[in-house]
N, C-alpha and C positions, 0 to 999 in steps of 0.2 A: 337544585341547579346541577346542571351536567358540567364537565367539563370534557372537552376534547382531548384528546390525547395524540392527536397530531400538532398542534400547538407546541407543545412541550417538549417534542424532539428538538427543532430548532434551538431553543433556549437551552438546552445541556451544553450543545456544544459551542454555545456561546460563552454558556459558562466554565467549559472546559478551556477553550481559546482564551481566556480571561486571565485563566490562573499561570498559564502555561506563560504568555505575555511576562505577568505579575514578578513570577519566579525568576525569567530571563531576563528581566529589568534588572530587578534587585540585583541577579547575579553580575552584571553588566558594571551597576553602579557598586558595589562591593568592591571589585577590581579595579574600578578608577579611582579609589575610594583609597586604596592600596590593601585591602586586606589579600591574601595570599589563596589565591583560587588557580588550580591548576587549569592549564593553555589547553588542555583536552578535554575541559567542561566545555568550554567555550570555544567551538569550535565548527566547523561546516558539517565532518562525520560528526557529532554530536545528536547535530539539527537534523538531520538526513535518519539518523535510528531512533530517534524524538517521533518524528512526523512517521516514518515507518510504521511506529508500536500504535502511535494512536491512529493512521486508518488503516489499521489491521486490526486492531481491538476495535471500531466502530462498525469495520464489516465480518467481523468476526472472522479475521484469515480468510476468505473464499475469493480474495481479488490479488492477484499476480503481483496489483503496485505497492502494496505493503512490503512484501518477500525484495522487489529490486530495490526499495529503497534500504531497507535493513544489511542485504548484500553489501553494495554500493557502502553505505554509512560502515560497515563492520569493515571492510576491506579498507577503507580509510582511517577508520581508527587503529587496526593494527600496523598499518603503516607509519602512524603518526606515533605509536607508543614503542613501535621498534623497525627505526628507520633503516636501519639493513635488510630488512625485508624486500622492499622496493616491488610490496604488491602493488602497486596505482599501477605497472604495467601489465598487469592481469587483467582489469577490471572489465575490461570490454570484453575480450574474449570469456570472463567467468558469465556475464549478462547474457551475453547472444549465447552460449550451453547453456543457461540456466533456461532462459525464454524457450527453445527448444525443449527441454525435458518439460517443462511446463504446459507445453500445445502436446506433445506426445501422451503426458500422461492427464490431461484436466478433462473433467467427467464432463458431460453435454448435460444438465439434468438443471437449464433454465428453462423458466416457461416458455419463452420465448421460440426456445427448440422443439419443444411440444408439440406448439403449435404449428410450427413449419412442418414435423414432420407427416402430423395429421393432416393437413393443406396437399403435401406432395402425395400421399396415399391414397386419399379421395380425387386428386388429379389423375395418377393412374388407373384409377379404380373405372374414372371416366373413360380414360384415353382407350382401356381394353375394351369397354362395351362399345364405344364407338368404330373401331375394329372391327370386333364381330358382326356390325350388323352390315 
């Protein structure tokens, strides 16, 4: 009997969304619980480099929304572990430079680009013989 191996992608990350739930319950009910869980487990920047690391670990880093959300999340969490900082008034302006170096330096090498470019090549390739004749 075969099995599919498209199947079984879905269900990792269900399995992974499970645990990840599991973990944050617990932690949730621990602390109403009164056991002594510090406010920066349990917190927005937390969830923000949580969700980051895992789809950036799913798309192995090659997607921009792992990177801002990790920013984002890091720039809050240092803010929140040393409130004189008063990075949250950075955070926009570090996105929009970051997004920019992002389009500046990110390689073209989807198929999707492949393909257009070999479409546009054979369009010109067109458009000159039609010229000359």
């Amino acid at each position: 009997m075969e099995t599919n191996s498209n199947t079984r992608k879905p269900r990792r990350g269900k399995i992974a969304a499970g645990i990840v739930l599991v973990i944050a319950g617990a932690l949730l009910f621990s602390k109403n619980m009164g056991v002594n869980i510090p406010d920066w487990l349990i917190s927005v920047p937390t969830l923000l480099i949580g969700i980051g690391l895992i789809s950036g670990i799913k798309h192995r880093f090659r997607r921009p929304g792992a990177y801002v959300l990790l920013l984002i999340g890091s720039v809050l969490m240092a803010d929140k572990l040393n409130p004189g900082l008063q990075l949250h008034e950075a955070i926009f302006p570090i996105v929009i430079t970051s997004l920019g170096v992002f389009l500046i330096l990110k390689r073209n090498d989807h198929p999707f680009a492949e393909k257009c470019k070999q479409w546009h090549q054979h369009k010109f390739k067109h458009c000159q013989q039609s010229a000359q004749q």
